[in-house]
Each structure stands twice: as C-alpha cells, then as structure tokens.
C-alpha positions, 0 to 999 in steps of 0.5 A: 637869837631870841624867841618872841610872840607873834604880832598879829600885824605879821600874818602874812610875813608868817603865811608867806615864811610858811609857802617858802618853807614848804616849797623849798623843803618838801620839794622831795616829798611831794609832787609839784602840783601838791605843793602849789596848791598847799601854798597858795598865796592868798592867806586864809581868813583863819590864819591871822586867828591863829596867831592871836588864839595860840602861844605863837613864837617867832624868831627874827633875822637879826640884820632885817628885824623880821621874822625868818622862823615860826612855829606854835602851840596849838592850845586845843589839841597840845600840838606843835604846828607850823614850825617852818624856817626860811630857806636862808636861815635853815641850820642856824637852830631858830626852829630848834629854839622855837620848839623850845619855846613851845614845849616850856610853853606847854609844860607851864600850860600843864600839857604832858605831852605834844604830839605833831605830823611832820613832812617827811623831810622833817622827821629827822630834825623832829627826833633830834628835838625829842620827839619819837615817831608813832606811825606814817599816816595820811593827813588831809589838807583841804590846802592841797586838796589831797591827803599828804604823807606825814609823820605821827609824832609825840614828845612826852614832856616834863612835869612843870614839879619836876622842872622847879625841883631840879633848878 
C-alpha cells in the first residue's frame, strides 16, 4: 500500500471519494438534508487548487490503480483535511498511512504541530492517530450552508532534530 501525491488530472475522483466518504460515514452524525448539501456533485472551482498548492497524499486501490483514500497538508494553516476513504476500503489502514504521510510531511516542512476538526464519527480513528481532542466546536461550511458539529483536535509532532538523532 503505497502513498502517493496527487495529480491535479484527478480532482474529481478526489471530489467524488470525498461525497462518498462523507455520505456514507457521517450518516449518523447529520441529518440527510446536511449531507446532500455538503456534497454536492459539482466540484467547486477552488478544489483542484488544492491539490496543486498543498502536499496532497492519495493511496490507490491496487486492483483499479485509482485512488480510494485522501488526505493532505493544508500548508497555511498546519492542518490535516480531507482525509476521507472509500467505503469499500474502510479498516484497511490507507487513511492510517495517508496521515503518516502528512505528519512526515509536516515535520520536514518545520511544523510543530497539526491541528484538524474531525466528523464525530472520526474522532476515535483520530485519537487512535496520535491526535488528542480540544473541544467540540461548530465549524461553518458554507457547502452545507449550516454550522456542522465537529471535533477541535491537535497532534504535537516530533522535531525534524529529534527524528534524525534516533534513526
């Protein structure tokens, strides 16, 4: 299972891993019409900068050779976004290894720390990541046209000096 960039050709694959994740995962987190509106089909016209501004990981089913897990390194904020899996390859640890990817990413980049808002329902695979949880906030998402509930969380990350000492 390897983790590799994004290409920016692969937006809306990326976009459309994103909807299913997110329909499929927070079903119990929000009501239907929420999610609806929180993934619509029509990528927006910011998206496929995204990928082309920031470390943007993607890890491929290995039968199809396209991707089936996401996730990156927002470089302005030091945080973790998108990390989202297809349904299908849920708890075969490709999200685990994106977010790998992203906090070597980060420390060699010369962040201390990274901070996300997870789902609700993500929480738990967050903590098991290394992450420990702030507070519950409201996040607004002009998507959903609402403020969704999520999960304030950090991960305080090794020093790049620290990880060249021990290896």
């Amino acid at each position: 299972m390897k983790v590799r960039l994004a290409l920016p050709h692969e937006a809306q694959a990326l976009w459309n891993i994103r909807n299913r994740a997110i329909r499929h995962g927070c079903r119990e987190s929000y009501d239907a019409d929420v999610i609806a509106a929180w993934t619509p089909e029509l990528m927006p016209e910011t998206f496929p900068r995204v990928i082309v501004n920031n470390p943007f990981f993607v890890v491929d089913d290995p039968i199809s050779n396209s991707p089936a897990a996401t996730g990156f390194l927002d470089l302005a904020c030091g945080s973790v976004e998108a990390v989202f899996t297809l349904p299908a390859f849920l708890g075969q640890g490709m999200a685990s290894r994106i977010l790998q990817a992203i906090k070597e990413e980060a420390v060699k980049r010369g962040f201390t720390q990274l901070t996300l808002s997870s789902t609700p329902n993500a929480c738990e695979f967050y903590e098991r990541n290394g992450f420990t949880l702030i507070q519950e906030a409201l996040y607004p998402s002009s998507l959903a046209g609402t403020s969704l509930r999520c999960m304030e969380m950090v991960c305080v990350l090794p020093l790049a000096s620290d990880i060249k000492r021990n290896n």
